[in-house]
N, C-alpha and C positions, 0 to 999 in steps of 0.2 A: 646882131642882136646883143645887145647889154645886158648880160646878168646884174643882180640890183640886190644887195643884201633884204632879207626877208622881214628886218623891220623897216627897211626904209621902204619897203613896197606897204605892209599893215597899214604903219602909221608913220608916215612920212614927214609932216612938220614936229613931231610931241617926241622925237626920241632922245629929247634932253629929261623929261617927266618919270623914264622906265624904271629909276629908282628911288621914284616917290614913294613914300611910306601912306598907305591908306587903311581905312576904317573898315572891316570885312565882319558885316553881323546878319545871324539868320532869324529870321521870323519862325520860334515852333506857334506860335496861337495867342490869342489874347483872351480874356475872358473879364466880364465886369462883376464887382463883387461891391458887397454893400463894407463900409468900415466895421460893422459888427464881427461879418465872416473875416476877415484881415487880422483884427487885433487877438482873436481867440484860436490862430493860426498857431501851432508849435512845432519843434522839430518832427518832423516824421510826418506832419501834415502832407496831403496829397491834395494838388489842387489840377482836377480836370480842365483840360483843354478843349473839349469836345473834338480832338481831332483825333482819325483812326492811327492808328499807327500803321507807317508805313504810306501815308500819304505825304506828297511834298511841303518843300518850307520855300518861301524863298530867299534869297539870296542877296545879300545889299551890299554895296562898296561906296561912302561917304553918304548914307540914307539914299541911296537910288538903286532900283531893282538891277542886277544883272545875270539874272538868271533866277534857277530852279535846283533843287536838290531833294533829296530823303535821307532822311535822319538815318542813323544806325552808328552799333556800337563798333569800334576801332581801337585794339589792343586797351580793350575796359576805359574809352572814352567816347564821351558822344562826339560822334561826328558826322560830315555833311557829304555825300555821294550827290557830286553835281550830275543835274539829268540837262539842265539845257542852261547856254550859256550862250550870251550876245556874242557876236563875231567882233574881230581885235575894234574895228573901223567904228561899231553903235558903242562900244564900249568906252573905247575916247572922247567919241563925240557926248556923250552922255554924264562921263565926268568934268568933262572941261566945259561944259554948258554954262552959262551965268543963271542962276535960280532966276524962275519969278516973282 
């Protein structure tokens, strides 16, 4: 039997790509607002998301979902506690996709 380095078993054609630099942005919430409530916005404004805290965001690498995470704070920053994350295999295939 042949042992087989562990990314050439993952992702076996793309391991020229593993030091691509990518787009990593998370979804907290969207909310639509009229230009009235926008422009009389000032520092310190709070603008609701309607989402609970502590519910997930997800997860994007070049606008395409790769998962799931929960917000929370990390040495006084926000950050992202991944809860689920595509396998090496859906994640390649999902980046290297041609759009429709």
């Amino acid at each position: 039997m042949e042992i087989k380095d562990i990314n050439e078993e993952i992702i076996p054609d793309y391991s020229n790509l593993l030091d691509t630099e990518v787009f990593f942005e998370s979804d907290l919430g969207r909310i639509d607002m009229s230009l009235r409530e926008i422009l009389s916005l000032q520092r310190g404004s709070i603008i609701d998301l309607h989402k609970p805290a502590g519910e997930s965001a997800e997860v994007y690498v070049n606008d395409r979902i790769i998962g799931k995470g929960e917000v929370m704070v990390y040495e006084k920053n926000l950050a992202i506690r991944l809860n689920e994350v595509l396998d090496a295999n859906s994640l390649i295939y999902y980046l290297t996709r041609e759009e429709k």
